[in-house]
C-alpha positions as CSV (number, residue, x, y, z in Angstrom):
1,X,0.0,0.0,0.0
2,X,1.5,3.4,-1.0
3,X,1.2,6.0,2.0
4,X,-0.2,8.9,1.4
5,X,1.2,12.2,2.8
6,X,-0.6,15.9,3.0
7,X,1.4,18.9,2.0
8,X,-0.1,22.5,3.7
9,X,0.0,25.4,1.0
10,X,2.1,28.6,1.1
11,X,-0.6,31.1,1.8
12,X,-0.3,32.4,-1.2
13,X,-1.6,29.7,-3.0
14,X,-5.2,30.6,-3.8
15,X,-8.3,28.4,-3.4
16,X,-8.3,27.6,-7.1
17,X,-4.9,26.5,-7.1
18,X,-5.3,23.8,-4.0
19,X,-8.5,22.3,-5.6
20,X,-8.5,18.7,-6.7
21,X,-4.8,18.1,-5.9
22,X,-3.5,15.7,-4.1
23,X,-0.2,14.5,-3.3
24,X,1.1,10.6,-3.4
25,X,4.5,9.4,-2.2
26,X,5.3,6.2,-3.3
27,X,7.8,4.7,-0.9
28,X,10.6,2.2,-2.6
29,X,10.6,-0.9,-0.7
30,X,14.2,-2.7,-0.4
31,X,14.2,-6.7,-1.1
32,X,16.2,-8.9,0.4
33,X,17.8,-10.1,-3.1
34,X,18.5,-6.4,-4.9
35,X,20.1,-3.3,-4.0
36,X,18.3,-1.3,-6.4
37,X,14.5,-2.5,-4.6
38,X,11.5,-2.3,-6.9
39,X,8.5,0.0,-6.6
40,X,5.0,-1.4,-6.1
41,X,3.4,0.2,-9.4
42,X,4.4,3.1,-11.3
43,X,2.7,6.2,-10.0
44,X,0.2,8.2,-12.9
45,X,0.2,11.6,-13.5
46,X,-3.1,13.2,-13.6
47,X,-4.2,16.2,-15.1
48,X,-4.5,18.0,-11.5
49,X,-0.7,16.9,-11.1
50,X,0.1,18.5,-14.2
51,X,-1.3,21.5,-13.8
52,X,-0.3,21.5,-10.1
53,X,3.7,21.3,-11.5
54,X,2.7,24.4,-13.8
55,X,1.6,26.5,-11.2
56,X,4.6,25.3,-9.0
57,X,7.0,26.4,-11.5
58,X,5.3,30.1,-12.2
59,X,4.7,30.4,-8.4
60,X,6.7,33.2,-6.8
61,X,8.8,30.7,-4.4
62,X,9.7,28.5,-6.6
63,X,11.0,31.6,-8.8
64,X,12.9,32.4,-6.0
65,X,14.1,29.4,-5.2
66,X,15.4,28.9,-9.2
67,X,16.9,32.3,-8.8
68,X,18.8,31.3,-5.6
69,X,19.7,28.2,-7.5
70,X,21.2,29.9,-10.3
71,X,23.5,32.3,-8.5
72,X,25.5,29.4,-6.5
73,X,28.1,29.7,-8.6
74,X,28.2,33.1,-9.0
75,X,31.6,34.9,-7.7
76,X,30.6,36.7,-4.9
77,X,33.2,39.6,-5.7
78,X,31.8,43.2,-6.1
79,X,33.4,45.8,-8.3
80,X,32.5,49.5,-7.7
81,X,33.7,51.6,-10.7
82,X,33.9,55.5,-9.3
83,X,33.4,55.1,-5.7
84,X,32.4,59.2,-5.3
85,X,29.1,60.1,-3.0
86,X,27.3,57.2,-4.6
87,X,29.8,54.6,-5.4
88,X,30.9,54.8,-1.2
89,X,27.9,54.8,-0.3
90,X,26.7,51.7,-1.7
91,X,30.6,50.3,-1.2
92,X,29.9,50.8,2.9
93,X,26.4,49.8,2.4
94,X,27.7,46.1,1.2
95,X,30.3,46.2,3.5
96,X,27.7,46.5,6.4
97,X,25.9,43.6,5.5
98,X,26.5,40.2,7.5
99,X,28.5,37.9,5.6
100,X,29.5,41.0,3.0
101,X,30.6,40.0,0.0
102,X,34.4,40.9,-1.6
103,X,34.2,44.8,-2.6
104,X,36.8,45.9,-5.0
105,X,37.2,49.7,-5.6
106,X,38.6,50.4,-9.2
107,X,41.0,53.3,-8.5
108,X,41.6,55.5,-11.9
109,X,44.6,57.2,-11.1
110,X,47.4,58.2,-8.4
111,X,45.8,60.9,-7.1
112,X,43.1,58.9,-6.0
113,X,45.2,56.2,-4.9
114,X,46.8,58.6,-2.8
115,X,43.6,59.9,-1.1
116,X,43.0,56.2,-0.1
117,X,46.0,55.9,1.9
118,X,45.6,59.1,3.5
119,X,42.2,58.2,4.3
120,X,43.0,55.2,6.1
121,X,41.8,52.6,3.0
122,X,38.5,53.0,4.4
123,X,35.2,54.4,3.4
124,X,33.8,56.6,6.1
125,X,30.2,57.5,6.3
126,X,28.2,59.6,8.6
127,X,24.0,59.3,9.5
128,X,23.0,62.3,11.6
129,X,26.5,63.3,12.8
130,X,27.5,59.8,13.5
131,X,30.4,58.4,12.2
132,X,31.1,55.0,11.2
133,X,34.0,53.7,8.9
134,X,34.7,50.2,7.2
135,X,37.7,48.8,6.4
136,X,38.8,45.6,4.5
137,X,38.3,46.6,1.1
138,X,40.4,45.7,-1.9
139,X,41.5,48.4,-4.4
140,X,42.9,48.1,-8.4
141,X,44.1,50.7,-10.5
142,X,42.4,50.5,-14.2
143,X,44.7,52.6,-16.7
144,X,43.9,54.2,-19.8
145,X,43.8,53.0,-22.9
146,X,47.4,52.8,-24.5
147,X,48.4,55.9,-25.3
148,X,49.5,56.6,-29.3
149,X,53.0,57.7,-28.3
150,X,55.7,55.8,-27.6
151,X,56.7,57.4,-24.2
152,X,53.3,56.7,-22.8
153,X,52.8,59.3,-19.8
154,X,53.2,57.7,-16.4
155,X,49.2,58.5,-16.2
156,X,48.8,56.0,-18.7
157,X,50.9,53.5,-17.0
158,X,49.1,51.2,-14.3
159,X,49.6,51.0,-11.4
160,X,50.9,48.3,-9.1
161,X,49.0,47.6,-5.8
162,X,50.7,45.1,-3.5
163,X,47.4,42.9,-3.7
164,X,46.4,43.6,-6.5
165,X,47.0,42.5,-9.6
166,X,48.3,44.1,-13.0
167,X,44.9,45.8,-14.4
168,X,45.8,43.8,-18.2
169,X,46.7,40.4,-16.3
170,X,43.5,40.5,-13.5
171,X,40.4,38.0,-13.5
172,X,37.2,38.7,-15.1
173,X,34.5,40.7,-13.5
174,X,31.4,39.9,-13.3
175,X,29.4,42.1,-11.1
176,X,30.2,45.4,-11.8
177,X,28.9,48.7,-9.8
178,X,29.3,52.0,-11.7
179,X,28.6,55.7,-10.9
180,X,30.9,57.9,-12.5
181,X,29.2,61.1,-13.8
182,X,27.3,60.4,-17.4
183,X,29.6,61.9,-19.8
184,X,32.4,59.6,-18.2
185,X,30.9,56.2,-18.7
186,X,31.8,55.3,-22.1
187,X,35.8,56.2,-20.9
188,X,35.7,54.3,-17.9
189,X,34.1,51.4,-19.2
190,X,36.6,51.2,-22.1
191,X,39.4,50.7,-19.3
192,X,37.9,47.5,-17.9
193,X,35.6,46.4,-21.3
194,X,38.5,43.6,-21.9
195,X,37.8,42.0,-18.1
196,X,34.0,42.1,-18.9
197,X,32.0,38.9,-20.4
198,X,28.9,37.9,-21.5
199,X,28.1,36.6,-18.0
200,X,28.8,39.8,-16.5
201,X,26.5,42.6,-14.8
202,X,27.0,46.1,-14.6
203,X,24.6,48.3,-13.0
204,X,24.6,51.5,-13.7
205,X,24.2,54.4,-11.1
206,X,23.9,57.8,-12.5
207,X,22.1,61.0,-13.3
208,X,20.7,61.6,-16.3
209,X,19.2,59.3,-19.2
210,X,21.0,58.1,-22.5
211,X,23.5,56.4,-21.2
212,X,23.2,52.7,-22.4
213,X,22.6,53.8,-26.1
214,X,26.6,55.3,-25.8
215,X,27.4,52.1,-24.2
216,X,26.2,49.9,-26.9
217,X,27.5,52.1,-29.6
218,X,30.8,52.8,-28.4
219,X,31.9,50.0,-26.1
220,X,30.1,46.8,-26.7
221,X,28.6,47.1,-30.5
222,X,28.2,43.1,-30.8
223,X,24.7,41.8,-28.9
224,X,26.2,38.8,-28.6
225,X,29.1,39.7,-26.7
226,X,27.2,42.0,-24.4
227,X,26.9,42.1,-20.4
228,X,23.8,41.9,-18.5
229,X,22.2,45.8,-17.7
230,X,20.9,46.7,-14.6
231,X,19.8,50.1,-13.8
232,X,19.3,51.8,-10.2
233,X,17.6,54.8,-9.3
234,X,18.1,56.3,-6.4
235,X,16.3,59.4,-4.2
236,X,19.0,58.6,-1.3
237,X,20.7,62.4,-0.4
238,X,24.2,61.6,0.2
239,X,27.4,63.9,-0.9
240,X,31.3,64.0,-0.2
241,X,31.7,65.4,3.2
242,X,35.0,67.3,1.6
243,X,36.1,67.4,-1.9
244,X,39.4,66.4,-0.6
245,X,38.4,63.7,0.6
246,X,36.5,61.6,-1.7
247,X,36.1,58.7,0.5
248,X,34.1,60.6,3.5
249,X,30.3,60.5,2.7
250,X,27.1,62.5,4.4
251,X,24.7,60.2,4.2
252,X,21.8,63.5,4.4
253,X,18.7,62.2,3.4
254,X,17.4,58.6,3.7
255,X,15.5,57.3,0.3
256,X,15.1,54.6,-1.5
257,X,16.9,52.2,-4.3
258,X,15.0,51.3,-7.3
259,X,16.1,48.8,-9.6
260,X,15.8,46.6,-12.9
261,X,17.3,44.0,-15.1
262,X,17.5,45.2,-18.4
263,X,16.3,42.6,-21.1
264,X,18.8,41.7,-23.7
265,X,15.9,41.4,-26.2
266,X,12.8,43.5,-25.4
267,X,10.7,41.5,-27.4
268,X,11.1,38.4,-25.3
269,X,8.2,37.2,-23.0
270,X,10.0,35.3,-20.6
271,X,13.8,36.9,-20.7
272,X,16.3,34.6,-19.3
273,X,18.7,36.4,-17.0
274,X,22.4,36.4,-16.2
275,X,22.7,34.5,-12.8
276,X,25.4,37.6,-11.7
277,X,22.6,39.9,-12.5
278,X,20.0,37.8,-10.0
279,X,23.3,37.6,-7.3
280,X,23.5,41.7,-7.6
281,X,19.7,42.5,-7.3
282,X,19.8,39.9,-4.2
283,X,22.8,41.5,-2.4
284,X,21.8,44.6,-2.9
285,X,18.5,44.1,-2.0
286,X,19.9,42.5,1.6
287,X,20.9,45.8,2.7
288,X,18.4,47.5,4.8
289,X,20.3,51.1,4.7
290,X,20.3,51.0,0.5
291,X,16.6,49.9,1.5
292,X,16.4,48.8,-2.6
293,X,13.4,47.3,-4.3
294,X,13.3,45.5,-7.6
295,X,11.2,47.0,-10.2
296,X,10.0,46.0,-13.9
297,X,12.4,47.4,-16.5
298,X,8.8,49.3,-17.6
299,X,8.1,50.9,-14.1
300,X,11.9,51.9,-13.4
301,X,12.0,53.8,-17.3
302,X,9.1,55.5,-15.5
303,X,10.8,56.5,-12.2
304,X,13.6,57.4,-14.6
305,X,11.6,59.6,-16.4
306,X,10.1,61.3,-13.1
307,X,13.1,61.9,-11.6
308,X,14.5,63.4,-15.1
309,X,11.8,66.0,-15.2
310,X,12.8,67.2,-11.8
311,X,16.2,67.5,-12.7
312,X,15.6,69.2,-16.1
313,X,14.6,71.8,-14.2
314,X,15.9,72.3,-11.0
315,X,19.4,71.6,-12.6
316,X,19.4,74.0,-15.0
317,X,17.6,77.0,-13.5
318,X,19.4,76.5,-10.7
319,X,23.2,76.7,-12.4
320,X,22.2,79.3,-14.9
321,X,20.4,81.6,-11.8
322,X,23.8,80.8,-9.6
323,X,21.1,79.8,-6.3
324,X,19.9,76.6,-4.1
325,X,17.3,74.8,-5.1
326,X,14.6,76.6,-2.5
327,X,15.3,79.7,-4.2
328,X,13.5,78.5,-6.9
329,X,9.9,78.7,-5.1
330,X,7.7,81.4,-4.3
331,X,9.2,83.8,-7.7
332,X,6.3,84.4,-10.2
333,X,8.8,85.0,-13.5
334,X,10.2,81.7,-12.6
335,X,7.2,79.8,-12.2
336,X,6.1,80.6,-15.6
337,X,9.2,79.4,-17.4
338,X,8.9,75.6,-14.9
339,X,5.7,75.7,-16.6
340,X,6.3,76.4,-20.0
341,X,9.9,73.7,-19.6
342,X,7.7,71.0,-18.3
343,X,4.8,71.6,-21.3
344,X,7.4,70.3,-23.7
345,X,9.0,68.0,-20.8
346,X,5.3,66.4,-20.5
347,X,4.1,65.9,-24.2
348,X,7.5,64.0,-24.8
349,X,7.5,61.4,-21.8
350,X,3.5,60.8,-23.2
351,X,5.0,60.6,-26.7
352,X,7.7,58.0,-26.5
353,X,7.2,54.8,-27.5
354,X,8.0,52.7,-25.0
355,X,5.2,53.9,-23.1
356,X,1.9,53.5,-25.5
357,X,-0.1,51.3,-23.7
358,X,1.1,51.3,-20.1
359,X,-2.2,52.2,-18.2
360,X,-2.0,55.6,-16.5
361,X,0.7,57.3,-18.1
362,X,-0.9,60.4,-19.2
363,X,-2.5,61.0,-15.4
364,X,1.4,60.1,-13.9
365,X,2.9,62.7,-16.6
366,X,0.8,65.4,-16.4
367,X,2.2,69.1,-16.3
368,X,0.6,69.6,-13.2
369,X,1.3,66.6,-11.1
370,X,5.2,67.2,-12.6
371,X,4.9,71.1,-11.2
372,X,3.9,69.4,-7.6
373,X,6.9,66.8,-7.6
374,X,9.5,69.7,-9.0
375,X,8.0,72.1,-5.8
376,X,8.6,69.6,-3.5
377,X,11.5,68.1,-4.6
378,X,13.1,71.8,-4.3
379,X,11.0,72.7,-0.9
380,X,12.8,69.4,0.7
381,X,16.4,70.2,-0.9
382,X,15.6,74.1,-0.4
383,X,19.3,74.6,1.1
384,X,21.1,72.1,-1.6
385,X,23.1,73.4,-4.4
386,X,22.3,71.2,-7.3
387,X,24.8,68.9,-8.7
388,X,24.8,70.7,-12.0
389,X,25.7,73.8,-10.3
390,X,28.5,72.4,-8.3
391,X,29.9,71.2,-11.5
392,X,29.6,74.6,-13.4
393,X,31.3,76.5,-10.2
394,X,34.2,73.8,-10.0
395,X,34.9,74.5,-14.0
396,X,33.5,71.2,-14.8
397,X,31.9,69.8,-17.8
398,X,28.3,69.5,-16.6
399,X,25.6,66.4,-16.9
400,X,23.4,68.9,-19.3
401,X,23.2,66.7,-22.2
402,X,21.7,63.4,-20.4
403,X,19.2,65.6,-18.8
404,X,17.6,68.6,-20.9
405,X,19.2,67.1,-23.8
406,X,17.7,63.7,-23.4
407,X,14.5,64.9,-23.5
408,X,15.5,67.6,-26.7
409,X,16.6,64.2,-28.6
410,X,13.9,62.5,-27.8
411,X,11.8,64.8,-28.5
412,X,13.0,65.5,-32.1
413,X,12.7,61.2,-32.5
414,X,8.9,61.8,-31.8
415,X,8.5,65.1,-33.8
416,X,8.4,67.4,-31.2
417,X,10.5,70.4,-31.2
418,X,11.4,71.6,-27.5
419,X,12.2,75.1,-27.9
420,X,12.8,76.0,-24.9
421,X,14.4,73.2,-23.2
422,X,16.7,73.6,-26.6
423,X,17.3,77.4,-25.4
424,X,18.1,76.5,-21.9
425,X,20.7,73.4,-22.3
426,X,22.9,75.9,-24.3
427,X,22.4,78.5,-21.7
428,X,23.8,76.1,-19.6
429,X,26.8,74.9,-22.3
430,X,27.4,78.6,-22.7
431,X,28.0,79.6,-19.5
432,X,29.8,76.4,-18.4
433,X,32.1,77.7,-21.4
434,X,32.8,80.7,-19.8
435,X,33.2,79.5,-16.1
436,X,35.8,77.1,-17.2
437,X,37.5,80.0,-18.8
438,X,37.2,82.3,-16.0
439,X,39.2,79.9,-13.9
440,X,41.7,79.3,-16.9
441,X,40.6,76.1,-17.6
442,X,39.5,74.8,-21.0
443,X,36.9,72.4,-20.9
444,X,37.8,69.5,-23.2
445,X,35.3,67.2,-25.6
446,X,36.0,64.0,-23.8
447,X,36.5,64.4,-20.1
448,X,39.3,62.2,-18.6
449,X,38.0,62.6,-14.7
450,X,36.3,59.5,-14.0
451,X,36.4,60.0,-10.1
C-alpha cells in the first residue's frame, strides 16, 4: 500500500490553485535479493498533477528558489567603478551587510590612490553626525587605454597595488557597480571592457538618461558579446563630506533604491537572466540602509523619467540663476518658465514609445502633477546646491546633455521640437564655457576625470 502524505499550501496559493490536488509518495521498498529494490506500481500523472507542476513552476517561491539556484556559482566579488558620493555609499552599504561580500574599488589614477592611503583605506560614512568607517576593502588601479606615443605618460601607465593585480593580467569581473558622472561612462568602461563577459552585470548608477545607447555604440557594439544591464535609481541624499576627501560620505537624506534587469531582447516574453545579475539585485536588495526594491524594467523607465523631469529643471535654472534649489519657489517669472519647460518635458514622456499602452501614463505625466513633484522636490532640498551647479562653479563639464538634452533628442525622434528646453541646455553649455574659462581652464570634448 503506497502512504499517502498531505502537503499544507504557502498562503499564497489561492483556493483555485489547491482544488482537486492531491499528493502521493510512493515509498521504494528494499528486497532482500536487490540493492536497487523495486516499486510497487508506477505512480500516474493526472491532469490536477500537471497542472499542479505548472503552477509550482510560475509560483513566486519556486522563482525564487530557481533564482537562488542559479547564483551558486556566481563569484561573490563586487566591483564599484567611481566610488564618489554614490559609489561609497553603496561600497559601505555592502560592507555592512553580514557575511558581506568581496568589494573591489577600481582606483583610476594616483591621485586617488593617494587619497585612499591618506584616508586610512577606508570608506567613512556619517548618519545624523554619527560616524562610522569600514575597512577591508580591496583596491585596483584600471589605466587608460594605451596611449598613441611611444613614451606613454606615467598617467597611462598602471599602477601596481601590493594585492592587487596588474589591471591587463586580473580576473574577469562579473558584477560590476558604476557611478561615475554620465559623460564619463563610455571612458571608464573602455578601461575595464577587456575583463567584462557575457556573463557579466553592470549596474549603472547615474544622473541623467541616455547612457546605455553610448554604451552599446561605443563599447560593446556586438549583442552577442554584451553584459547583463541593470539600472538603479536612487532618491538617497548623500554627498562628499570634503572634496578632498572623496572617500568621507554624508549620508543626508534617507531614500530609497529602485532597480531593474534590463532585457537583452525586449521583445522576449519570458527573458532569461544572467545569474550575476540575480546575485546583484539579491545582495543589494539585503541591505536595509540602501533599502532597494526590484522593479519591472517598464516601471523603473518611468521613475527614470520622473526623476528626469525634476532634474531638467531644478538643474538648469538653478546653475544658470547661480542659487539653491529653495530659491526657486515662491518667484512668479520663474514659475512661468517651470511651466512652459515642463509643457514640452510632459508631451514627450507621453509621446515616447515605450510607453503606448502602459495604463495611467498620461494622469502620472501630467504638467501639473510634474509642477507638484518639481515644488517639492526643491522645498525638501531648499538649502542644496544642485549637482549641476557644483559642476559649473568647480569649471566642470556638466551632466546637461543626459538631462535637458535627453529629452530635446527625444523629443525631435517623436516630432516634437522643445524650444525652450533647446534654449536653456545651451544656456547652460554657454555659461559652463565661460566658467571654465574664468578659472583658466579649458573644458575638453571627452573628459578624462572619472572619479
Amino acid at each position: 500500500m503506497p502512504i499517502m502524505t498531505t502537503f499544507s499550501f504557502p498562503a499564497h496559493f489561492t483556493d483555485h490553485e489547491t482544488r482537486g490536488v492531491s499528493y502521493t509518495n510512493h515509498v521504494r521498498r528494499q528486497s532482500w535479493w536487490s540493492a536497487q529494490g523495486d516499486i510497487d506500481h508506477e505512480p500516474e500523472t493526472t491532469l490536477n498533477q500537471a497542472n499542479h507542476s505548472d503552477l509550482q513552476e510560475a509560483s513566486p517561491l519556486a522563482q525564487y528558489r530557481r533564482a537562488q539556484r542559479s547564483t551558486i556559482n556566481v563569484p561573490r566579488r563586487i566591483y564599484i567603478l567611481g566610488p564618489g558620493s554614490i559609489g561609497g555609499f553603496v561600497a559601505h552599504s555592502l560592507a555592512s551587510l553580514p557575511h558581506p561580500p568581496p568589494i573591489t574599488l577600481l582606483l583610476h589614477s594616483k591621485k586617488r590612490l593617494s587619497d585612499w592611503y591618506e584616508q586610512g583605506q577606508s570608506v567613512k560614512l556619517t548618519t545624523h553626525g554619527l560616524l562610522d568607517t569600514k575597512l577591508g576593502f580591496d583596491v585596483e588601479s584600471i589605466r587608460r587605454p594605451a596611449a598613441t606615443t611611444n613614451s606613454p605618460s606615467t598617467d597611462d601607465i598602471p599602477l601596481l597595488l601590493p594585492d592587487s593585480p596588474n589591471s591587463s593580467e586580473a580576473g574577469i569581473i562579473h558584477n560590476l557597480i558604476i557611478s561615475v558622472k554620465a559623460f564619463n561612462t563610455v571612458d571608464a568602461l573602455k578601461r575595464v571592457a577587456h575583463r567584462l563577459r557575457r556573463e557579466s552585470s553592470i549596474l549603472f548608477f547615474q544622473n541623467g538618461m541616455g547612457i546605455i545607447e553610448e554604451v552599446n555604440d561605443l563599447v560593446f557594439p556586438d549583442p552577442a558579446q554584451r553584459p547583463q544591464y541593470m539600472l538603479g535609481v536612487t532618491s538617497h541624499g548623500v554627498y562628499r563630506a570634503y572634496r578632498e576627501k572623496p572617500f568621507t560620505i554624508v549620508h543626508a537624506g534617507a531614500g530609497t533604491i529602485a532597480l531593474a534587469i534590463i532585457p537583452r531582447n525586449i521583445e522576449e516574453i519570458k527573458p532569461i537572466f544572467a545569474p550575476s545579475a540575480l546575485y546583484l539585485l539579491r545582495t543589494l536588495t539585503r541591505s536595509p540602509v540602501l533599502a532597494a526594491v526590484g522593479f519591472s524594467p517598464t516601471d523603473l523607465f518611468q521613475l527614470q523619467l520622473e526623476k528626469l523631469a525634476v532634474n531638467a529643471i531644478i538643474n538648469p535654472l538653478t546653475a544658470l540663476f547661480d542659487c539653491l534649489n529653495g530659491d526657486l519657489l515662491h518667484r512668479p517669472s520663474i514659475s512661468r518658465i517651470i511651466r512652459l519647460l515642463l509643457a514640452e518635458i510632459s508631451l514627450v514622456i507621453k509621446s515616447l514609445p515605450e510607453l503606448q499602452g502602459v495604463p495611467n501614463v498620461n494622469t502620472r505625466f501630467d504638467i501639473r502633477r510634474l509642477e507638484v513633484q518639481v515644488i517639492s522636490t526643491a522645498g525638501r532640498t531648499a538649502a542644496n546646491r544642485s549637482s549641476t551647479l557644483q559642476d559649473m562653479d568647480r569649471g566642470n563639464r556638466t551632466e546637461i546633455e543626459y538631462i535637458t538634452g535627453y529629452i530635446v533628442r527625444r523629443g525631435e525622434a517623436v516630432g516634437i521640437q522643445c524650444v525652450m528646453n533647446f534654449m536653456i541646455k545651451h544656456m547652460v553649455l554657454a555659461k559652463q564655457v565661460m566658467k571654465a574659462e574664468s578659472q583658466g581652464r579649458l573644458l575638453p570634448l571627452e573628459s578624462r576625470d572619472i572619479g
